[in-house]
C-alpha positions in Angstrom: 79.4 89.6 129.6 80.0 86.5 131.3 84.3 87.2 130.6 84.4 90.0 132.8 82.9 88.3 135.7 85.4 85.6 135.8 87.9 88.7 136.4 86.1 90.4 138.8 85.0 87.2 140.7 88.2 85.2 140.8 88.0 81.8 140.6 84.5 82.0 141.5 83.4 83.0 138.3 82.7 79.9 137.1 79.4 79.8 139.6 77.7 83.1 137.3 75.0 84.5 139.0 74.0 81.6 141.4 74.8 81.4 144.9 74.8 85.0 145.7 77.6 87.5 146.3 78.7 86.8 149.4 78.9 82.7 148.9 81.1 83.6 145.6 83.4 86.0 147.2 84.1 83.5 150.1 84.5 80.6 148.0 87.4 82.9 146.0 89.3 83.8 149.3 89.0 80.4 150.6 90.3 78.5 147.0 93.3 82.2 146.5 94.6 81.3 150.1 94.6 77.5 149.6 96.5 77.9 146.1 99.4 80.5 147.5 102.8 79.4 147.9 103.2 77.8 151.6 106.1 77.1 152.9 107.4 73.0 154.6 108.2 72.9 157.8 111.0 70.6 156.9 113.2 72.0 154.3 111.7 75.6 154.0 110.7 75.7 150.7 107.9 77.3 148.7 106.9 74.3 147.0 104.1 73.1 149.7 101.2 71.6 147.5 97.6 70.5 148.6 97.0 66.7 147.8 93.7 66.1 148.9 91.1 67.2 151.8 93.9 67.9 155.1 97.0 66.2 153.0 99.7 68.5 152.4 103.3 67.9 150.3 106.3 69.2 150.0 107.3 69.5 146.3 110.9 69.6 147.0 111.8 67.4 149.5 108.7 65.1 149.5 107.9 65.7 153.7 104.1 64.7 153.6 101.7 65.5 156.4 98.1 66.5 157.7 97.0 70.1 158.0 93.8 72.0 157.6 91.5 71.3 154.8 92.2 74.6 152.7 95.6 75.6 154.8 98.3 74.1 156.4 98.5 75.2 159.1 95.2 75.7 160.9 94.8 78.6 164.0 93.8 76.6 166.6 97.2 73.9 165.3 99.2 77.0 165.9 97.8 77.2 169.1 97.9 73.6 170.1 101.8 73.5 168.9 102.3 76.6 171.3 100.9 75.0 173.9 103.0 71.7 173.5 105.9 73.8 172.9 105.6 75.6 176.5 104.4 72.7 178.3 107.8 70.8 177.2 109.6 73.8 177.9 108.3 73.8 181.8 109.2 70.1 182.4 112.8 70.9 181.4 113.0 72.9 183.9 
């Protein structure tokens, strides 16, 4: 019984029945999104691997640098970059 909840579940499987439904199913989309290819912002690659807790690497070209904790890139980084971006953009000008 316990083999076809490891399917269902995802990487969450290994947790069986504790921790309750919604818990599991979160800690699956969380650990899928932070194991998907992601790509460097240096060379473009697919080869982006987490190293520890915010530590991201480049498996290609070895560019190393701090991210989110489960992603790369974090929403409110995209929003910061942005922001930097448009602010350097007006003092062109």
């Amino acid at each position: 019984m316990a083999e076809g909840t490891k399917s269902r579940t995802g990487s969450a499987g290994r947790f069986g029945a504790r921790y309750g439904r919604v818990a599991r199913k979160r800690v699956a989309d969380i650990e899928s999104d932070m194991n998907d290819d992601h790509t460097c912002p240096d060379c473009g690659s697919d080869a982006v691997d987490r190293q520890g807790t915010g530590i991201w690497q480049c498996g290609r070209c070895g560019y190393k640098y701090a991210g989110g904790t489960y992603r790369p890139e974090t929403p409110a980084g995209r929003t910061v970059k942005r922001s930097i971006r448009a602010a350097l953009g007006e003092d062109e000008e």
